[in-house]
C-alpha positions in Angstrom: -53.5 -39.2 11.3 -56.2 -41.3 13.0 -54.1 -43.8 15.2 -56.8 -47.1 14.7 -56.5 -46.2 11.0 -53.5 -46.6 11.1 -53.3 -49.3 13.0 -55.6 -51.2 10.5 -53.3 -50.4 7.6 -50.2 -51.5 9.5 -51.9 -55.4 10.4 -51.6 -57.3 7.1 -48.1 -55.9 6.9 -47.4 -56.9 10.8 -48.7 -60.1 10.1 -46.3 -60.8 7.1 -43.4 -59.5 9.4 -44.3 -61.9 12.1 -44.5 -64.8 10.4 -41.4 -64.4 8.6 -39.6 -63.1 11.6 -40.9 -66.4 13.4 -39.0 -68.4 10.9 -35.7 -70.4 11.0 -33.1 -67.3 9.6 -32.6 -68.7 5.6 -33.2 -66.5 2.6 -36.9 -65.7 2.5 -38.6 -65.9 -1.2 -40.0 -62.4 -2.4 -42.4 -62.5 -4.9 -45.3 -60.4 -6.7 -47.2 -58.5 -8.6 -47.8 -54.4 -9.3 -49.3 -52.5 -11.4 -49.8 -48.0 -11.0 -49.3 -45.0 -13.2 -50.9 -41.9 -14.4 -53.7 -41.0 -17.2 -56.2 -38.7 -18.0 -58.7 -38.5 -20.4 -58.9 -36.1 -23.7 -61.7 -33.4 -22.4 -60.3 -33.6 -19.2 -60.8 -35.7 -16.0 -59.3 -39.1 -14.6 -58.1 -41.3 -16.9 -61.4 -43.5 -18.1 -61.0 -47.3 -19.0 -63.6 -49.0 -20.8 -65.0 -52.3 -21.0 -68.2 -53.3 -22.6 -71.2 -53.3 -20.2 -71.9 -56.9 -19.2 -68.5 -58.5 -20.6 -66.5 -60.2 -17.8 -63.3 -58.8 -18.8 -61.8 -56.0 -20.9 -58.6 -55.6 -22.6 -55.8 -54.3 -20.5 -52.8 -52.6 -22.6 -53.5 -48.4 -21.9 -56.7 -49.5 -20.3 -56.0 -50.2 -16.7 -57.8 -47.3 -13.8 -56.0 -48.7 -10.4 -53.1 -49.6 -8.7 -52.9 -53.1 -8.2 -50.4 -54.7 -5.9 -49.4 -58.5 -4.5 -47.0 -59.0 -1.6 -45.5 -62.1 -1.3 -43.0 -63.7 1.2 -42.7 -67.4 1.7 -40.2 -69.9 2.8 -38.7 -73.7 2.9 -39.6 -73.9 6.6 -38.3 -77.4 7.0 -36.7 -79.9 5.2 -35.1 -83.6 5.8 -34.0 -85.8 2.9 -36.8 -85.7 0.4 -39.5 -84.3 2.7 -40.4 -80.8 3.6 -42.6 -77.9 4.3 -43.3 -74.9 2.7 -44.8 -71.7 4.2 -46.4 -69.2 1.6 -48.7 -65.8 2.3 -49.7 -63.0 0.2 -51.1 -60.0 0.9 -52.8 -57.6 -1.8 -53.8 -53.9 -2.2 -55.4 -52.0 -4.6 -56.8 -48.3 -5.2 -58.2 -46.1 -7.0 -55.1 -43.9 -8.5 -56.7 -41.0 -7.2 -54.3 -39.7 -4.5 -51.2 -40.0 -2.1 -53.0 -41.2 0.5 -55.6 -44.0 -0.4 -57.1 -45.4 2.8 -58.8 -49.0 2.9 -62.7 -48.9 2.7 -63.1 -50.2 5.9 -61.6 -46.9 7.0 -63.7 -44.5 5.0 -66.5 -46.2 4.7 -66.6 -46.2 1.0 -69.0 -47.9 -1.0 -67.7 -51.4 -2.2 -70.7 -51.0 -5.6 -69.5 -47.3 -6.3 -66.7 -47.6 -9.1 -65.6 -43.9 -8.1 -65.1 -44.6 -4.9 -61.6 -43.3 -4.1 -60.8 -46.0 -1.1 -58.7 -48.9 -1.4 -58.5 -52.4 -0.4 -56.4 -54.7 1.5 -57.3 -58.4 1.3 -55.3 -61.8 2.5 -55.3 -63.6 -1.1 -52.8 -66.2 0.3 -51.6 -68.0 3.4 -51.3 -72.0 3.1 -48.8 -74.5 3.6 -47.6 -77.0 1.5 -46.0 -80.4 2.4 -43.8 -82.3 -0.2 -43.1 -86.2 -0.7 -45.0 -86.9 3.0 -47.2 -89.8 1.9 -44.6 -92.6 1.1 -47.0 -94.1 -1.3 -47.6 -91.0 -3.6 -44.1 -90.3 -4.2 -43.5 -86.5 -5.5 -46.9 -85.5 -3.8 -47.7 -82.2 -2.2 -50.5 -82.2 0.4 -51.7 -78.8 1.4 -54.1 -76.5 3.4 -54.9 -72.9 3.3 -56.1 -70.2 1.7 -54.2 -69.8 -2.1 -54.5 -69.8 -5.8 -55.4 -73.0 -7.1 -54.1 -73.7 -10.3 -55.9 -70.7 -12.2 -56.1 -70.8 -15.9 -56.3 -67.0 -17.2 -55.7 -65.0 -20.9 -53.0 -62.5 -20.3 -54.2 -59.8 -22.5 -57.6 -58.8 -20.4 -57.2 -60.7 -17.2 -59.9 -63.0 -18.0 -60.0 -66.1 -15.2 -61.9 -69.0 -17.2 -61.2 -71.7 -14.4 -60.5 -70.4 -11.1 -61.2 -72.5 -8.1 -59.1 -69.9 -5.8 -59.6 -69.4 -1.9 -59.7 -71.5 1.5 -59.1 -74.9 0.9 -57.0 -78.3 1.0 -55.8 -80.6 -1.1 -53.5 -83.4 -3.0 -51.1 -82.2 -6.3 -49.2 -83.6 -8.5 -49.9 -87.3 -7.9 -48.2 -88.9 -10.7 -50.4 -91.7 -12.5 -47.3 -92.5 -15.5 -49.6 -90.9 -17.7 -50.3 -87.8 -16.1 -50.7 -86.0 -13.1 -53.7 -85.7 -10.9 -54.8 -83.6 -8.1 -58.1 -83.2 -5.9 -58.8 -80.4 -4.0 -61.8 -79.6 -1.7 -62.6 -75.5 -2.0 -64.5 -73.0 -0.1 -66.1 -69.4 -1.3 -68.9 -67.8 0.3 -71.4 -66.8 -1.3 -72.0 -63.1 -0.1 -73.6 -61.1 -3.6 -77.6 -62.2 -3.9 -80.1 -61.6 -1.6 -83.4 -63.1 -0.9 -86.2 -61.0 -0.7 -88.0 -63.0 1.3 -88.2 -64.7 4.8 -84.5 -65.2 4.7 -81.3 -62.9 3.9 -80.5 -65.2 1.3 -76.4 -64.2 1.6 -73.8 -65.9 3.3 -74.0 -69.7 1.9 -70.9 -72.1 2.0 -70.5 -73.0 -1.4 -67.8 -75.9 -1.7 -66.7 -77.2 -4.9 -64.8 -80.4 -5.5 -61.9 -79.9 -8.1 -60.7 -82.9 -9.6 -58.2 -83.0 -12.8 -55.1 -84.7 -14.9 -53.0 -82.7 -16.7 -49.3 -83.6 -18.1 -50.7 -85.6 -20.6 -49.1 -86.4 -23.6 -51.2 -86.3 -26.4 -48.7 -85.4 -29.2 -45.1 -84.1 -30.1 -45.0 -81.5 -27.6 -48.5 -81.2 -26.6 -50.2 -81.9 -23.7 -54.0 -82.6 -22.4 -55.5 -81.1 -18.7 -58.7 -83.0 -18.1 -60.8 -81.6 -15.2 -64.3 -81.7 -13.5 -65.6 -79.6 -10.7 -68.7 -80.6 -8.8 -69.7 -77.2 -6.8 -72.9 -77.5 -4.0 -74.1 -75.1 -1.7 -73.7 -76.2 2.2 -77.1 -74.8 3.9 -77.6 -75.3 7.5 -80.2 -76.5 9.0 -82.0 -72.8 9.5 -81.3 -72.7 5.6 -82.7 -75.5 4.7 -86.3 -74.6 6.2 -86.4 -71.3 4.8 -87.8 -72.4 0.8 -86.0 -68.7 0.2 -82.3 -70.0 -0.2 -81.7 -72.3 -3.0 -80.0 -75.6 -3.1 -77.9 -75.1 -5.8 -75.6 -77.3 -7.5 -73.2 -77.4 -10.3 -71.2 -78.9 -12.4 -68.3 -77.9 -15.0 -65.9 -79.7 -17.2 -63.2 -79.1 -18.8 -60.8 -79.9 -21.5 -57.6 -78.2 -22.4 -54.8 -78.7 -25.4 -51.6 -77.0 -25.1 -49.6 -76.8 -27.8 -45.6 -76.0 -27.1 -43.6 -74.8 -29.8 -46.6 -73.6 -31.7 -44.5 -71.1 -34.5 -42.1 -70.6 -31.9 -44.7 -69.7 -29.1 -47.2 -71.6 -28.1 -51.3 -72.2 -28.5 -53.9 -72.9 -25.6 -57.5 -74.3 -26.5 -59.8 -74.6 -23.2 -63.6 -76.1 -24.0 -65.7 -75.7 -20.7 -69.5 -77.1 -20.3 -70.7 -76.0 -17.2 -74.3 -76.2 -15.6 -76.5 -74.1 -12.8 -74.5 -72.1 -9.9 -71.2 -73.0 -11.0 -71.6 -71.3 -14.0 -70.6 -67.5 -13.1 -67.0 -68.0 -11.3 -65.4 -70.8 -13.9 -65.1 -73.6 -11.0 -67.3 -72.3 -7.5 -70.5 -72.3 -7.0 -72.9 -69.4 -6.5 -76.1 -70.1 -4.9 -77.8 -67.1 -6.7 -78.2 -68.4 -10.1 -80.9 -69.4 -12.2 -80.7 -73.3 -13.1 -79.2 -73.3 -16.9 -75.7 -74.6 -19.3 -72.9 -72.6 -20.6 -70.5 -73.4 -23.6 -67.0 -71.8 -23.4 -64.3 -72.2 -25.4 -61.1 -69.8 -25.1 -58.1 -70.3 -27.7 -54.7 -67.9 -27.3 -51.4 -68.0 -27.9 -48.7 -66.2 -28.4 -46.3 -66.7 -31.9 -43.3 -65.5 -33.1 -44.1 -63.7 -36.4 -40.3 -62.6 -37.2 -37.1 -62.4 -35.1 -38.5 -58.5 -33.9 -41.9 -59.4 -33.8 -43.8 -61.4 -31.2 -47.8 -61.5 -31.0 -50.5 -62.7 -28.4 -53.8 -63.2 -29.5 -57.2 -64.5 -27.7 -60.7 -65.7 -29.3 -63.5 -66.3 -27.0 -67.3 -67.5 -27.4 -69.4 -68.3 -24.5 -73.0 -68.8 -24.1 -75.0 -69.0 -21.1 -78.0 -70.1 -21.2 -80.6 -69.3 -17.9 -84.4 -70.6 -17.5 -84.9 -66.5 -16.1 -83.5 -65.7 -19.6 -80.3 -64.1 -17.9 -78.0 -65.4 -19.9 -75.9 -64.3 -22.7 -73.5 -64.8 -25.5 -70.3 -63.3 -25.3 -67.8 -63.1 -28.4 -64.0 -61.5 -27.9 -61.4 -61.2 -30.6 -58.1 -59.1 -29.6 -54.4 -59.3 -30.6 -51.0 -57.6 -28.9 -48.3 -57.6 -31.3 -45.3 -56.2 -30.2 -42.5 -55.1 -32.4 -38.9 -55.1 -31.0 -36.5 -52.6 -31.8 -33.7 -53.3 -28.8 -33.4 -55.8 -26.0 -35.0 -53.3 -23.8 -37.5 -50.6 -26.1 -40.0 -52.0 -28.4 -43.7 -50.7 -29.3 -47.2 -52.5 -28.7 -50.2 -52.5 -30.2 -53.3 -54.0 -28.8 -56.9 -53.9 -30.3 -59.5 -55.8 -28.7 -63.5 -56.3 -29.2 -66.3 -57.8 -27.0 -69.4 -58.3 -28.1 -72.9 -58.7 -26.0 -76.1 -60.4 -26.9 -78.4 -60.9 -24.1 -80.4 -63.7 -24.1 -84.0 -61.6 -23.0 -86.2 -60.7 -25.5 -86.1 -56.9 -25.9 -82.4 -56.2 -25.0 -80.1 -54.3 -27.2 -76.4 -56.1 -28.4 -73.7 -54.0 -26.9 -70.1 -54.0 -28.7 -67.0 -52.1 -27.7 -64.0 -51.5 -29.6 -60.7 -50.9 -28.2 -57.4 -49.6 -29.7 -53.8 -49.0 -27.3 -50.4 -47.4 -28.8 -47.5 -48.1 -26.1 -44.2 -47.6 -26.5 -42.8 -49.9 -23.4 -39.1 -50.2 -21.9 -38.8 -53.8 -20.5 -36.3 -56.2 -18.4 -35.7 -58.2 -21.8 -37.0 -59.0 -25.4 -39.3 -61.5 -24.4 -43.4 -60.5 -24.8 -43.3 -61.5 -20.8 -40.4 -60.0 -19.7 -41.0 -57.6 -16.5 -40.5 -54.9 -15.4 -42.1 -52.9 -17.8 -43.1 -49.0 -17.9 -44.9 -47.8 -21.0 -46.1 -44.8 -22.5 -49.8 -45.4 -24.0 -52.5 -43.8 -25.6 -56.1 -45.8 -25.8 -59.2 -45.2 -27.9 -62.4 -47.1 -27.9 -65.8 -47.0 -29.2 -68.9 -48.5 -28.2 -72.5 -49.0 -29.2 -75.8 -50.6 -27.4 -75.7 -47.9 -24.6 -72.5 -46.9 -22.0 -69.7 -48.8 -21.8 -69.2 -50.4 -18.0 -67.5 -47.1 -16.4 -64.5 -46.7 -14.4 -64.9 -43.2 -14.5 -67.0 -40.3 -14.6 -64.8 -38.6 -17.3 -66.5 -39.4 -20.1 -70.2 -37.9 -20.7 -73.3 -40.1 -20.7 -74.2 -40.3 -24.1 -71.1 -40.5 -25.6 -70.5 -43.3 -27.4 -66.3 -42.8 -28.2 -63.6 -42.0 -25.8 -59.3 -40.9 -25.6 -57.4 -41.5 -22.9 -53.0 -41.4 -22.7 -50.6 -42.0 -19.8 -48.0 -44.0 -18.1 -47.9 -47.2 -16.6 -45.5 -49.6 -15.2 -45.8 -53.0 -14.4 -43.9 -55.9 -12.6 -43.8 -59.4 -11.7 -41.3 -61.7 -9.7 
């Protein structure tokens, strides 16, 4: 084994130890997220998972190509009366399912655009801390600083982030107005994707975004109202700002969201976005590379209880960007998950999901995929949520308007239909 390899693998890890190790000796919070199994594809080859091309998420049941991991550790690092701090860090990996040994790409130089590159990843999605009840005139407050995940909004069933403000940042939470609660956040994401060909390299740009919402409003029996509105600019310097090849962008997106508890003994979610120019892409941070335009969203899901054995989530999505390089597109996403029960720890899934794609240029086909998943799943518990969770799947889809976005090269080019069956588990704590 190469030595700096391993050496490079070992430091996220090191660095969790360290801190921890650093701290006073009281029980430590683990926490997480994993997913890995096997598949393969009927004709032979990896297991395939397909999403339609230019759709920004697919639907996950049977249809999930990597191992995906979050490592968490945080603790209570002090505490006197009603004040304290909190010390929180995550570390995440992910790979390609391809091997025992998966190195980081860093290591194997592999190719961050390829999506058959066999490396893996190892990024720091999490290290902040978090103070509680420190101002004396917002009592209940937390102030905080740090890189984390900032009160992401997200559909279970394909993974889809619709307002996602994550990364380096700081901030107030939970300030409680009697109505509601409001929180302001100031957030950071470099904008590393476009590049200007031109005098300048056009990457690189500090793209802050101002995060301001309410939520914990109550609106009706058992439902409540999140208000929010994100002002996202991009922070040239000064050699920036001479070179007319780096754009100025700014954006703007607000949204509204009902929640429903209770909703036939689930609940129901309704988010209505409007968004303009670079903070259109990433639901909440700017990106300096797009074209000046709007976007409608709205995303409504919920999960209900259909009978005692039966539990369902469900998810409906429009959204229509609109660009003035006619970039844009609508998007349109129906898919449901209903799960039938029959013990506390066996039951069997079904998921079908569809995306739809109508781009906005003249000339460009519509793409469609369709997507159907069989699991039978053993899980921690009745509930639709409840984790751990391994499950034994088999997944067919269809698709029209050219190739699907690939994952794999097991399918052919030119086919327009593909099988795939395996074994996956899944966790969260």
């Amino acid at each position: 084994m190469n030595p700096q390899r391993s050496v490079r693998l070992l430091q996220p890890t090191l660095l969790c130890t360290a801190l921890i190790a650093a701290m006073p000796s009281h029980a430590v919070d683990f926490h997480g997220y994993l997913r890995s199994g096997v598949g393969t594809t009927v004709g032979g080859g990896d297991q395939a998972c397909f999403q339609a091309a230019g759709a920004p998420a697919k639907y996950r049941l049977g249809n999930e190509c990597e191992t995906y991991a979050e490592i968490g550790l945080g603790q209570e690092v002090w505490k006197e009366g009603e004040q304290s701090f909190y010390v929180d860090t995550m570390i995440a990996y992910n790979s390609q399912q391809a091997n025992d040994w998966e190195a980081t790409r860093t290591d194997t130089n592999g190719d961050a655009n390829n999506p058959f590159d066999e490396s893996g990843d190892v990024a720091i999605r999490q290290f902040n801390v978090v103070g509680h009840n420190l101002i004396e005139s917002l009592p209940g407050a937390d102030i905080w600083a740090g890189k984390r995940y900032y009160k992401r909004h997200d559909v279970h069933i394909n993974d889809y982030y619709y307002w996602d403000v994550s990364g380096p940042g700081a901030g107030i939470e939970d300030i409680d107005l009697g109505f509601g609660k409001a929180s302001i956040a100031w957030m950071r994401n470099t904008d590393g994707e476009w590049t200007y060909q031109g005098s300048g390299t056009g990457t690189n740009l500090a793209n802050d975004t101002l995060d301001f919402r309410i939520g914990e409003i109550d609106v009706n029996p058992n439902g409540k109202l999140e208000i929010g509105y994100d002002y996202g600019k991009a922070n040239l310097t000064d050699f920036q700002e001479r070179d007319d090849g780096y754009q100025d962008q700014k954006g703007h997106l607000v949204t509204l969201e009902h929640t429903q508890a209770g909703w036939f003994g689930g609940y129901n979610k309704l988010a209505v976005q409007y968004g303009t120019d670079g903070i259109i892409a990433t639901s909440g941070r700017n990106n300096t590379g797009n074209s000046d335009g709007d976007m409608l969203r709205l995303v409504n899901q919920g999960v209900v209880g259909i009978t005692d054995d039966i539990e369902m989530m469900y998810v409906q999505i429009y959204e229509d960007r609109d660009f003035d390089n006619e970039s844009g597109q609508q998007w349109l996403s129906f898919g449901v998950r209903p799960v039938y029960k029959w013990t506390d720890v066996m039951s069997t899934a079904l998921e079908f999901g569809y995306d739809r794609i109508d781009p906005q240029a003249d000339g460009e086909r519509s793409r469609d995929l369709k997507k159907l998943t069989l699991a039978q799943q053993w899980s921690a518990g009745r509930s639709f949520w409840a984790r751990p969770q391994i499950r034994v799947f088999a997944t067919y889809a269809q698709w029209d308007g050219g190739r699907y976005q690939a994952a794999s090269e097991s399918i052919d080019a030119g086919e327009d239909d593909g099988l795939t069956f395996g074994v996956q588990a899944e966790a969260w704590w």
